[in-house]
N, C-alpha and C positions, 0 to 999 in steps of 0.2 A: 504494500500500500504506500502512497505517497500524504505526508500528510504535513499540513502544514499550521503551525501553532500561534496564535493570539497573541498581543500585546501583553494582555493581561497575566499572561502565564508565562516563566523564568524561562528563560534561552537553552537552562540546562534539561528542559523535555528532549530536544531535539536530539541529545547525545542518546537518549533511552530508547527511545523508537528505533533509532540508528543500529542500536546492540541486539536491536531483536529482528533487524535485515528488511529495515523500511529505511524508502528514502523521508528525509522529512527536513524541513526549512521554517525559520522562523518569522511573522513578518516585520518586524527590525532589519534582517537581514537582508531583503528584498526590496525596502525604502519605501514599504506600509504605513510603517510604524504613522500615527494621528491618522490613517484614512476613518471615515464612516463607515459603520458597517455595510452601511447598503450599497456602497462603493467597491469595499472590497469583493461582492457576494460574486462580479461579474466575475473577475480574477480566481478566485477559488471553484469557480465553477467552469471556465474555460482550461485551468491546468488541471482540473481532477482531481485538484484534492480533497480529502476527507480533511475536515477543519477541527483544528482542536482548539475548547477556550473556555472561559469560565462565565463570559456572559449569555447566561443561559433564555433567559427571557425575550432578548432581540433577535439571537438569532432561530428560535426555533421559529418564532414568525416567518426570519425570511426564507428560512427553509421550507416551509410552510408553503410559501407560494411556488417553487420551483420542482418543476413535473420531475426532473430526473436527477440527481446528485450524488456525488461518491460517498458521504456520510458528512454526521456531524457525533464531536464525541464531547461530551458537558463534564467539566469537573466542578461539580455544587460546591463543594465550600470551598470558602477563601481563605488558602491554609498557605504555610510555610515553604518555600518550594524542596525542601527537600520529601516533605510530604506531596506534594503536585509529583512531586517523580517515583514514590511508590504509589500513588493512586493509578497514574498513568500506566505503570510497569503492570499492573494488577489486567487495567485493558487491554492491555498488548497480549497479556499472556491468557485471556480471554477469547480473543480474536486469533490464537493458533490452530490451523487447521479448519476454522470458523470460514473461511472466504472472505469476499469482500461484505462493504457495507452498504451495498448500494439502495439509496434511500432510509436509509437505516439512521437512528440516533442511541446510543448508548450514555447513560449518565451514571457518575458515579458521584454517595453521595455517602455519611457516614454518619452511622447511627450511635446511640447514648455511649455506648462502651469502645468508641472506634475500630469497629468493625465497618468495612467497606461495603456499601449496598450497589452493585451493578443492575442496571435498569436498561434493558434494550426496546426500542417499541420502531413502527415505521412512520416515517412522516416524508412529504404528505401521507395521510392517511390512505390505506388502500380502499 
């Protein structure tokens, strides 16, 4: 999968996807960084990638409106990155053997005793 990660989310995702044999880029590194989201959606949608981020709310909308898409993966809470990099590793190693994600969104989110809740559903809706 190729997957490319959020603002909002530490640069150090990209080494962790990278260790599990995805391509994946940041969009900092791309000269993203302050676009809108609804700017970006063309961009992630014309390279394919499956988008990784934490703001969960806007983009499920705009996925929401797009008939066909590589994925979107939601990390809920707004944690430390070195914890963003075991939630992440948690999907990755979720996603083995799993295929793509096409149209697909997976959220990960953690419950009272921090254990990690993975949540996969389709959007658009079929």
């Amino acid at each position: 999968m190729k997957f490319l990660i959020d603002e909002c989310l530490h640069t150090s995702l990209v080494p962790v996807a990278q260790g599990y044999g995805h391509d994946c880029s940041h969009v900092n590194w791309l000269g993203l960084s302050g676009e809108a989201d609804w700017d970006l959606m063309p961009r992630i949608i014309a390279a394919d990638f499956t988008f990784v981020t934490n703001n969960a709310r806007d983009f499920r909308k705009l996925y929401a409106r797009e008939e066909l898409h590589a994925g979107l993966v939601i990390i809920v809470p707004q944690v430390l990155p070195f914890m963003q990099r075991r939630l992440f590793a948690l999907i990755l190693q979720d996603l083995e053997g799993a295929g793509d994600m096409v149209n697909e969104v997976i959220e990960v989110t953690l419950d009272g005793d921090d254990s990690a809740v993975l949540t996969r559903y389709s959007l658009p809706e079929a």
